[in-house]
N, C-alpha and C positions, 0 to 999 in steps of 0.2 A: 136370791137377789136376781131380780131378770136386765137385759141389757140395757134398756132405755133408765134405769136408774144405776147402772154402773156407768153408762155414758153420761149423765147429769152429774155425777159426782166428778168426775175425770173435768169437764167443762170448767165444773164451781172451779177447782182446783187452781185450772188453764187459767182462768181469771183473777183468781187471786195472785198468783204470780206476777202476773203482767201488771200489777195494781200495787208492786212491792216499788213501784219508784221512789214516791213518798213518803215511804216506811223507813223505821232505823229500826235495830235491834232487838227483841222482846225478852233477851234473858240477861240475868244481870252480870253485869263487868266490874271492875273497880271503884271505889267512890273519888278515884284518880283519874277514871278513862269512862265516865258513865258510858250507856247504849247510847244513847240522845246520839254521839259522836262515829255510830256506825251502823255503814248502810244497809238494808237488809237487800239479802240475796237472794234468798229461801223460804219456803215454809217447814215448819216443822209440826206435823199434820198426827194427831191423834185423837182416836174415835172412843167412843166416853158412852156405856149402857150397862146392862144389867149382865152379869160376871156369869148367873145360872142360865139364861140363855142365850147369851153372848150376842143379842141384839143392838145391836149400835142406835142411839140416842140423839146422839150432840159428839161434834167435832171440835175440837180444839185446834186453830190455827197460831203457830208461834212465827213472826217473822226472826232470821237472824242471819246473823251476817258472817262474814267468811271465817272471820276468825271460830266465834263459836259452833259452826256448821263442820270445822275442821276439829276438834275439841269434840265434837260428838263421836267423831269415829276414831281417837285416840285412847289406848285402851289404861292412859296415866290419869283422865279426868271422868268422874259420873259426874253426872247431872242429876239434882231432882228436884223437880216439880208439884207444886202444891195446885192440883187442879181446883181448888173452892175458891184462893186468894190469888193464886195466878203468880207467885213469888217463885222465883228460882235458885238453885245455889249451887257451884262447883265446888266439888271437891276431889282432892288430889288423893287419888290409891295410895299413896305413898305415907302421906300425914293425916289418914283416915284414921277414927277410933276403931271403929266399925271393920269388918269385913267385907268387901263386896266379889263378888265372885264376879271371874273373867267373862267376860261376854256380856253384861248386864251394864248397856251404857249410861240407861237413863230409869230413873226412877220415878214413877208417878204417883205420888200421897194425894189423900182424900184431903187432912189436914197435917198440917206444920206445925215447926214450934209456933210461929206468927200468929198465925188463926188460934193456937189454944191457947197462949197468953191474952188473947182481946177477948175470947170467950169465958176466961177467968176471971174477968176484972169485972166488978162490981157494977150496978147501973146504977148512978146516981138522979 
């Protein structure tokens, strides 16, 4: 990667941030406390390519807001992300079925239950 494209992305970025006025939350909350109802503060920025030669593609920009930005680096909640439908889901270490091991905050799926249930159903 040479500088004048490490300095373009660094820009993108600067811009996006300052463009999160209008923005509320992109990862889900309660269907008590939807996102609609918080501000976003952040990006949550992950780059999306090919695994064998680790060339980055496409970017994933998440806004979100304090709460959930605080939630990211607590190590009682994962996260994981369905990059194809954009759905997200916390889950608590605690009442997990699963195992997730310490230090893995966030999880990023190709597909979810979501996506394979619509991709199950029939086309009428």
């Amino acid at each position: 990667m040479d500088y004048f494209t490490l300095l373009g992305e660094e820009l993108g970025y600067m811009v996006a941030r300052a463009e999160l006025e209008n923005e509320t939350c992109g990862l889900k909350h309660s269907y008590k406390d939807p996102a609609e109802n918080h501000q976003a503060i952040d990006l949550l920025v992950q780059k999306i390519g090919n695994t064998k030669t680790e060339e980055a593609t496409q970017e994933i920009r998440i806004p979100v807001c304090a709460e959930c930005a605080d939630a990211l680096y607590d190590d009682n909640w994962v996260l994981v992300y369905c990059i194809y439908c954009h759905k997200s889901q916390w889950i608590s270490r605690r009442l997990a079925k699963n195992e997730y091991p310490a230090g893995n905050l966030i999880y990023w799926t190709d597909v979810c239950p979501h996506c394979a249930e619509v991709a199950d159903k029939p086309l009428e």
